[in-house]
C-alpha positions, -999 to +999 in steps of 0.1 A: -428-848+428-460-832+442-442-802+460-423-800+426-456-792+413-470-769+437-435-747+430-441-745+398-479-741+399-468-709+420-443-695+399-467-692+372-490-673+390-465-647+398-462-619+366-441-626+338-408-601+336-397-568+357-416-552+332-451-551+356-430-547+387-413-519+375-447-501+362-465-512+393-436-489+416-434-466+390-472-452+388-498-450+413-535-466+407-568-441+404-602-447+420-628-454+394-653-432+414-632-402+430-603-401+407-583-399+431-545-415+430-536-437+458-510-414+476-541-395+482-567-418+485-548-446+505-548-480+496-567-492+465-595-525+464-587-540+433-618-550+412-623-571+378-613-553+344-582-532+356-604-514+381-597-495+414-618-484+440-606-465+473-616-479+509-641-444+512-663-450+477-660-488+485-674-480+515-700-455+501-715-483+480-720-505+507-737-477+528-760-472+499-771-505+497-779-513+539-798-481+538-823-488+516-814-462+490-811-491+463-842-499+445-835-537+443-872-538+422-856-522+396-827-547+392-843-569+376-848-545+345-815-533+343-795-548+314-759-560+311-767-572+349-744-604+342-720-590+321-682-589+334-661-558+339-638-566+312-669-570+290-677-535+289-651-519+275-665-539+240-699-522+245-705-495+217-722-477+251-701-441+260-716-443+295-706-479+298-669-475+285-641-478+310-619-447+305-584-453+297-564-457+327-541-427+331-510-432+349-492-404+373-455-414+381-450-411+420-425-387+435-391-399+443-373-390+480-342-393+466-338-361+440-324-364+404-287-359+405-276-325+385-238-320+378-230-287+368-205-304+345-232-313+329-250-279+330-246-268+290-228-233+299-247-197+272-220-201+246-228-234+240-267-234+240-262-204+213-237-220+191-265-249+189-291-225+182-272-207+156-270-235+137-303-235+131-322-197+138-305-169+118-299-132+129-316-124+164-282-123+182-296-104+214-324-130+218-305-161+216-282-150+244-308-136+266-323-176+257-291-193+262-283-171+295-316-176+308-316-219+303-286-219+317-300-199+350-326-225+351-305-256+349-286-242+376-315-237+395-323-273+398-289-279+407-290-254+438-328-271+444-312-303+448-283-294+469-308-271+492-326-308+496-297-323+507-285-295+530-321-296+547-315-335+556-283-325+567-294-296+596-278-268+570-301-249+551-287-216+523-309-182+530-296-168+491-325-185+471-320-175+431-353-164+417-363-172+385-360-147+357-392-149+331-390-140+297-412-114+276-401-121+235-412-092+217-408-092+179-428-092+145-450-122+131-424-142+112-393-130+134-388-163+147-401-164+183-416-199+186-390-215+159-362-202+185-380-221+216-390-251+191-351-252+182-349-249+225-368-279+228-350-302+204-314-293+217-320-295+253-333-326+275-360-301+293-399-308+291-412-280+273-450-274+265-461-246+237-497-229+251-516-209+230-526-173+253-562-171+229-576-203+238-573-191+274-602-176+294-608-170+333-623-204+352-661-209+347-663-201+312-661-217+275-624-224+264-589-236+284-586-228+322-553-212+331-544-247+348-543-265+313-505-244+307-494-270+331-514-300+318-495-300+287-461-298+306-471-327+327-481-343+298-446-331+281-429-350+314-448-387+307-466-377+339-437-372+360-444-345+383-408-340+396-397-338+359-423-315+351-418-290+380-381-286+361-395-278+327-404-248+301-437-228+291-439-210+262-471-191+264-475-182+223-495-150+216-496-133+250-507-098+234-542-112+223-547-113+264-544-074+267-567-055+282-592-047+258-606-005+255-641+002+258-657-033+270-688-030+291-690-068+294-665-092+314-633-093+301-632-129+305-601-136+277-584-105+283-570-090+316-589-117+336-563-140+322-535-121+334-545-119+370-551-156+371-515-162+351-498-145+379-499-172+403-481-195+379-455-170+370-446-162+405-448-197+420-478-216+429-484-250+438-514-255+415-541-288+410-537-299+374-561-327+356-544-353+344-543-362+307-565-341+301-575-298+294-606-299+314-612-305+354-642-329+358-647-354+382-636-382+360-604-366+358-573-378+378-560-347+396-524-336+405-502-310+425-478-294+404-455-268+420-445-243+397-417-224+414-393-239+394-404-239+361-395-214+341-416-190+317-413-176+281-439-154+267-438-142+232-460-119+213-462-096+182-475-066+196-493-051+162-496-017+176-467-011+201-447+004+174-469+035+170-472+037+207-437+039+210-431+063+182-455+085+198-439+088+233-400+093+216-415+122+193-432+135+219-402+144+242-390+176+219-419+187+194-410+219+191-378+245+184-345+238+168-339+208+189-371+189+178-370+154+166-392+153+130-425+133+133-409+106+107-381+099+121-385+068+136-411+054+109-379+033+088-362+027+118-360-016+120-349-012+156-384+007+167-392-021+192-358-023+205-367+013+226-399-004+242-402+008+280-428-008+306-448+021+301-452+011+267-465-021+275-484-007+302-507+015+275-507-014+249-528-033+278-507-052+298-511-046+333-485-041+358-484-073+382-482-091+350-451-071+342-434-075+371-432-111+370-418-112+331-384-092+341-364-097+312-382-079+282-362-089+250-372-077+212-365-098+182-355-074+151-375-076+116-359-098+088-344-076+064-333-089+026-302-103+033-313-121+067-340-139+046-317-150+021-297-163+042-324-179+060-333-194+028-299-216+024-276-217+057-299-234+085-293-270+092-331-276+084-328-245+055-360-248+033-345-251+004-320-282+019-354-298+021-364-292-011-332-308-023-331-338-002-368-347-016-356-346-053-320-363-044-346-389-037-355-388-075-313-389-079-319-349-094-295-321-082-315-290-075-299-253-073-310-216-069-290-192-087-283-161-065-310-141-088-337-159-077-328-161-042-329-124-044-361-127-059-375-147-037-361-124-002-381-093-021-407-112-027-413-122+012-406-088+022-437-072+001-462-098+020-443-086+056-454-121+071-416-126+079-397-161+071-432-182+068-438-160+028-407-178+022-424-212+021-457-198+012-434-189-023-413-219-028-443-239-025-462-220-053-429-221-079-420-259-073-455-269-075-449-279-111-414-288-108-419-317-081-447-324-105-434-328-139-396-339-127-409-374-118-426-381-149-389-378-170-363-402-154-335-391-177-335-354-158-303-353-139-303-314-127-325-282-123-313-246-115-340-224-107-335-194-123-350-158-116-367-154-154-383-186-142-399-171-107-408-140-126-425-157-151-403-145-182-387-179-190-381-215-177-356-241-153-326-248-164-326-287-175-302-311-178-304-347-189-281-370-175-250-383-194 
């Protein structure tokens, strides 16, 4: 009976579940002190109120102590002396808090298994994103081609991994091929890498190139890219290295003209970008933008991960002009000054040398190869725009008043209406909300108040100002 007891005295002690075990070999414990995770550190003390201190600070503190550097007089003033770890956390005390543990997933030996029967081939990555990004044929299959590259990437990483265990080892290694997105505000460069992320099980992190500015001074160090990636991954470092940047607004990091100070957001971020772009096994923080030293660290190799940069380039379409109009300006041959100023296709003639006098310099060009320009929305894009997306704005508009039980419609008039409209404020497809939110104001406002409404048709007289909706009452 007694060692019946003493069994099951012992089996309670051990932790309830898989759950713990699983976590406990999934992610690796942090020194309190140092930061440092234990495949780095070595093998952690474990103290009261989830805390972890490595063998060297452990032994730090005790060195402190037998040396005499502790003022033991002043002990005796020092409050929360008898208060427990766990107690602090409850203290309204910053200095006092216990920071929330973050967790870094180790490495696995074995890598992920990639079939390239799973590998989603171009045509099939662009009939997803059709479904939802209209027009901008070229750079959806430069996208799809480019995903597909990297997918099969991995898949040639893995099997190089095996090979090496094996004694064989493949010289051909496949570089990866960057991407510059060139297009007007409102053309649809981040909604087409949004749409990426949602279709495709790849971490993808969106950076924004203005907060960026070289190490040492006020704003995002270039390391923070990768933070958010890692943070994209759950922490998984091997996932991570696989994964997608979208660096948003790269031409506000140009070169700026005429500066006598440090150009500390401008070409100093490109020459500290290039290491990423190329391949670089860099030191990330951990959960968070900022390296301190209460800040968990982590190697993060990005070789394999693959880059997307997209910006509007305000002025590269006069810089353009100005080098095609320059190449015949004079006899019968010559090409007339205005020629190019209504062509919609301007950007589609950029040239590296373009780039190169907009302020982008040329290492950082070399390591975006494929240069891809998304084409202004014209009328009859943004009408379509308008209605045919599986997440169209107007499908949203009536799925929130089917929620009333009300059918809402556009009559061709007013979708007309509405694709001129968009096209005077030349902010691309976001005027198109900006306008629908100002003409259904009223309408989701006063609908709700009749219940015996059973349709509206928004009519063009209506937008304009020069009459009313079409009502109908139900029965």
């Amino acid at each position: 009976m007694e060692d019946k007891t003493k069994d099951s005295l012992e089996e309670e002690k051990k932790p309830q579940g898989p759950t713990e075990d699983k976590e406990k070999d999934e992610y690796e414990k942090i020194c309190y002190v140092c930061r440092r995770p234990e495949s780095k550190a070595g093998k952690m003390i474990s103290m009261p109120g989830n805390m972890y201190l490595c063998h060297d600070c452990m032994q730090k503190a005790f060195d402190s102590v037998t040396n005499g550097s502790l003022d033991w007089s002043k002990l005796q003033n020092m409050p929360y002396m008898n208060m427990n770890f766990s107690d602090l956390a409850n203290t309204n005390i910053p200095e006092m808090a216990i920071p929330k543990k973050q967790k870094v997933k180790k490495r696995s030996e074995a890598p992920a298994q990639i079939s390239l029967k799973d590998i989603p081939a171009p045509h099939v990555i662009k009939g997803k994103l059709d479904e939802y990004v209209i027009g901008q044929e070229k750079a959806k299959k430069v996208v799809s081609v480019a995903v597909y590259n990297h997918y099969k990437r991995m898949y040639l990483d893995n099997e190089e991994k095996k090979a090496e265990k094996d004694g064989k080892k493949d010289d051909i290694q496949i570089e990866k091929s960057n991407i510059l997105m060139i297009g007007p505000t409102g053309s649809g460069k981040t909604y087409l890498v949004k749409t990426l992320a949602r279709l495709l099980d790849v971490p993808l992190a969106i950076a924004d190139a203005t907060s960026l500015t070289e190490a040492g001074y006020i704003g995002d160090d270039i390391e923070s890219v990768i933070s958010k990636l890692l943070a994209a991954a759950g922490n998984d470092v091997e996932k991570a290295e696989h994964g997608i940047v979208f660096i948003d607004e790269i031409d506000k990091i140009a070169k700026k003209k005429n500066m006598n100070t440090r150009d500390v957001s401008g070409e100093a971020v490109q020459q500290e970008l290039l290491k990423l772009l190329e391949g670089a096994k860099v030191e990330v923080p951990v959960g968070s933008n900022q390296k301190n030293a209460l800040t968990p660290m982590e190697t993060v190799d990005t070789d394999h991960i693959l880059f997307i940069c997209g910006g509007a380039f305000p002025d590269l379409e006069d810089i353009i002009k100005e080098r095609l109009t320059k190449k015949s300006s004079m006899g019968f041959v010559a090409d007339l000054k205005d020629k190019y100023d209504e062509d919609p296709d301007i950007l589609s003639h950029v040239t590296t040398e373009d780039l190169r006098k907009f302020g982008m310099i040329p290492e950082f060009l070399g390591r975006l190869p494929i240069v891809v320009t998304l084409n202004r929305l014209t009328k009859d894009l943004l009408m379509k725009i308008l209605m045919e997306p599986k997440n169209a704005i107007l499908k949203q508009y009536m799925k929130l008043l089917e929620l009333d039980e009300v059918k809402l419609t556009f009559d061709d008039g007013a979708l007309e209406w509405i694709a001129q409209e968009a096209l005077k404020r030349d902010t691309g497809a976001r005027a198109l909300r900006a306008i629908l939110e100002d003409f259904m104001l009223d309408i989701m406002y006063e609908i709700p108040k009749d219940p015996g409404i059973g349709s509206v048709v928004i009519t063009r007289p209506y937008l304009e100002k020069k009459g009313g909706p079409l009502i109908q009452m139900r029965g």
